[in-house]
N, C-alpha and C positions, 0 to 999 in steps of 0.2 A: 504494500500500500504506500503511495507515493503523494500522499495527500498534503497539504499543508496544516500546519494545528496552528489554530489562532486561541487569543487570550483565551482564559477562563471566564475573565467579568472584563467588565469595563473600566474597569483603574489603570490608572500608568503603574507603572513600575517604582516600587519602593512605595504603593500606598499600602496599609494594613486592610485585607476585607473584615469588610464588618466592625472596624475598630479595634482588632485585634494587634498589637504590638507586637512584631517579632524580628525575631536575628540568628539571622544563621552564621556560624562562620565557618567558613571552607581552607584546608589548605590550599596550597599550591597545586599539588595532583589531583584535589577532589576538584578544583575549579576546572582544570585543562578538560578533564573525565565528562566535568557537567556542560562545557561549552562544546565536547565534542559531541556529546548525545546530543544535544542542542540543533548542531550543525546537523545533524544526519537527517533529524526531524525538520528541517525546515523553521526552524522556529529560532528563538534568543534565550539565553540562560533565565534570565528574570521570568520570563513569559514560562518555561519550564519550571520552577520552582513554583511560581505560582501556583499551577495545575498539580504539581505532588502537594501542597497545602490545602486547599482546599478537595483534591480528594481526599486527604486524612484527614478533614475537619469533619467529611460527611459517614464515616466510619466511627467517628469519635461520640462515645456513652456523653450524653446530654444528662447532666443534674436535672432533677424535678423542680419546679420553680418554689420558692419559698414561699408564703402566706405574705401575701403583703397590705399587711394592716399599718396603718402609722403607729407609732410609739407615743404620741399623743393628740388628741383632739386639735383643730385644724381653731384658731383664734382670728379676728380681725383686728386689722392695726390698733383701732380706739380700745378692744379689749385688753391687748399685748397692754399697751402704755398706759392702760388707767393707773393713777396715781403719781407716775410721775411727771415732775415738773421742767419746764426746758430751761436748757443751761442760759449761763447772765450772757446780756450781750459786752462783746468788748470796750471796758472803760469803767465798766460799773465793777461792783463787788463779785470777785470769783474770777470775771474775767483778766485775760491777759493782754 
């Protein structure tokens, strides 16, 4: 098969899909290795990598989502600041 492989998504090169941060580091030989499979595929190292990430992302056991309740009740501003009073303005007492 003498096809060409194009991207996986539609990102450039060096963005994270989905948000996700990563780094790989290669030596010397692992790079020449990954530019030459590269080469043979018709494709670029990055655009390669790419494609082995997120096939292992789509093999990859997903966590159950957590409960996501708030940790407390949701307040409005006038509720938040009842009681207190705002700072002096500059010149009077307190201020600087």
């Amino acid at each position: 098969m003498n096809a060409d492989i194009v991207s996986a998504s539609t990102l450039s090169p060096g963005a994270a899909p989905g948000g996700i941060p990563l780094r790989i580091h290669l030596g010397e030989q692992e790079y020449a290795a990954l530019v030459r499979i590269a080469t043979k595929r018709h494709t670029t190292a990055s655009k390669l990598v790419e494609q082995l990430v997120l096939n292992a992302l789509t093999h990859a056991e997903v966590p159950a989502p957590s409960p996501a309740q708030p940790k407390r009740p949701h307040v409005s501003y006038e509720e938040a600041t009842r009681g207190f009073l705002p700072d002096m303005v500059a010149g009077r007492e307190g201020g600087s």
